[in-house]
Structures are given as C-alpha cells and as structure tokens.
N, C-alpha and C positions, 0 to 999 in steps of 0.2 A: 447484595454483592456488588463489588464497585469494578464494573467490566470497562477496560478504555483498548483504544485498536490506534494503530497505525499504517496507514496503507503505504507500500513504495513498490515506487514503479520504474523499471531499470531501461532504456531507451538512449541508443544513439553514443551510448560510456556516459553519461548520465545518469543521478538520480534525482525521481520527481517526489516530492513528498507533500501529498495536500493539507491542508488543515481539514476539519471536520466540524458538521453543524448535525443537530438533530431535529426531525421535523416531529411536531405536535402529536404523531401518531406512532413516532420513534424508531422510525428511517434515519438511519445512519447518513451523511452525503458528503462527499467529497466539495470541498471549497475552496476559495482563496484565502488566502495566499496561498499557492501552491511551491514549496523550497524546490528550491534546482542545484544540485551542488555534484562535484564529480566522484570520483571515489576516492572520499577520505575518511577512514572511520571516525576522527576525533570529530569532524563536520559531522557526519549523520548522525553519531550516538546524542550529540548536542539538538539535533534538529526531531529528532523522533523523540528522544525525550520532552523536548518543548511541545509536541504534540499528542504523545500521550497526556500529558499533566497538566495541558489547560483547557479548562472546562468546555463542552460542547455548546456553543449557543443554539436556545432555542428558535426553530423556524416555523411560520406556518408550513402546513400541508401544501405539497402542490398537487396541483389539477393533471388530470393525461396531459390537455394542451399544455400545460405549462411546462413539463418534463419533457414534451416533445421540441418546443422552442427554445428549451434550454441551452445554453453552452458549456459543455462542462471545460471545468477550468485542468482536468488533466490533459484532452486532447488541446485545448487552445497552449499552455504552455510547453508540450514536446512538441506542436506542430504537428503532427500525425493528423491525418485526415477521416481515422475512425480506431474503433477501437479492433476490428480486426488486423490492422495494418499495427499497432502497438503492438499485438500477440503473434504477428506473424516474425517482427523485429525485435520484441524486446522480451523482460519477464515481470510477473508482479509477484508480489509477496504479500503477505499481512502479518504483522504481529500482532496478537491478541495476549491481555493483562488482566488476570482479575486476581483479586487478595489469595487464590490455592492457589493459580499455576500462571505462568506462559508457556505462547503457542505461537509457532511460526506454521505457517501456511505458504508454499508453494507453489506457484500457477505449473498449467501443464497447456498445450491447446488441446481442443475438444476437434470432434470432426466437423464441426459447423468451421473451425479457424476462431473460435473465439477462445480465450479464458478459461477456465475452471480451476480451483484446487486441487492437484493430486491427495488422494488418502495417501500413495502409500509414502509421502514427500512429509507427512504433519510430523512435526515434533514440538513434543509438549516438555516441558523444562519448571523446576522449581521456580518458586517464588528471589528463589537468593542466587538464580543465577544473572550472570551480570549482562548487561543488554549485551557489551561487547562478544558477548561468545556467540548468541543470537546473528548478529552481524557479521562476523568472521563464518559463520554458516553459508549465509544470503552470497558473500565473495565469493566462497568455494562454487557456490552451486552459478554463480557468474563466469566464474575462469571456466568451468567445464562447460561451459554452452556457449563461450563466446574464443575464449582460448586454449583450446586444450591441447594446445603443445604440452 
C-alpha cells in the first residue's frame, strides 16, 4: 500500500507545510524546506500536493542526543519558541493518502497544552475526492477557531 501524509500547521494567519524525510527504521520527520504561504487555496492544494507526491528521502536513524539537539525546521520557521506555544496559538492538521482512502486529522490540545488528534474531528474521504474539498474543511475549522463572527 502506497501511504504518503502531509502535515500543516496554521500559526499567526499562516500556513507552515514541511517537506518530509523517512529515517532507516521508518520514522516519518518533518524537514526543510518547510512552505510558508497565507491562506490561499490554489497556493496550498499546489504545495501539499508537491509534498504528497514527492518521494520521501531516505535518512539515517538518529540517536536520543541527536533528536535532542535537533532544530526542528517547523518551530524555527513560525518562530514559536516550542511546541506548546504553536498549540496554545495555532492548529495542526494531517492529511493522510493511501490507494483506499483519505484522511484528515484534526489537532485538538491535550491537558499537558500540547497536540493530539481529536477522534471525533477524523474524517476519512474516498479516493476520488478532490484535495480541495479536504482544504475548504481545514478553512472551515480555521474560521471557527480563530473567527467566528
């Protein structure tokens, strides 16, 4: 089965969209280039699809220390100073693709103030629907959390 994801991250009327690397033991990880674009959907459906669809490069494995001294390229390009301060300010999403379905996933915060997916937020969607309608979702659920005049 041919599984590909897109992670974005909504901060500041911003959106973050990193590219993705896979490590030798098949840890998914957020990378550079990470897209910055504002809300325009003809920008994002061009820019998630450019990172759905191109291949994941391979990465060695890293070490704890290494993951520990690492900088991730989401926080360095919104400038947020963790990732509790992104979930307390912003929201994340994921779309997930494989040859039966897509799937959009939801952040929600947790009690710690970090992240998590809501379950009851998932919606999974056919093969033949079109990203845009996926996207016009991720809007809706923006206007309501940041405008909901």
């Amino acid at each position: 089965m041919n599984l590909r994801s897109a992670s974005i991250i909504y901060f500041q009327g911003k959106f973050y969209i990193p590219s993705r690397v896979e490590s030798e033991s098949g840890v998914i990880i957020d990378a550079e280039p990470v897209y910055v674009i504002g809300v325009d959907m003809g920008e994002m459906e061009k820019v998630i699809e450019n990172v759905l669809h191109t291949p994941r490069p391979r990465v060695p494995d890293l070490s704890r220390d290494e993951w520990k001294k690492r900088k991730d390229p989401v926080l360095i390009a919104t400038g947020a100073k963790s990732w509790k301060e992104l979930a307390r300010k912003g929201s994340a999403y994921n779309i997930g693709w494989s040859d039966k379905q897509k799937r959009l996933d939801i952040s929600r915060v947790d009690k710690q103030g970090k992240w998590e997916f809501d379950p009851e937020k998932v919606r999974v969607f056919s093969v033949s629907t079109p990203l845009e309608t996926i996207l016009k979702i991720i809007l809706d659920d923006i206007h309501s959390k940041y405008d909901p005049c």
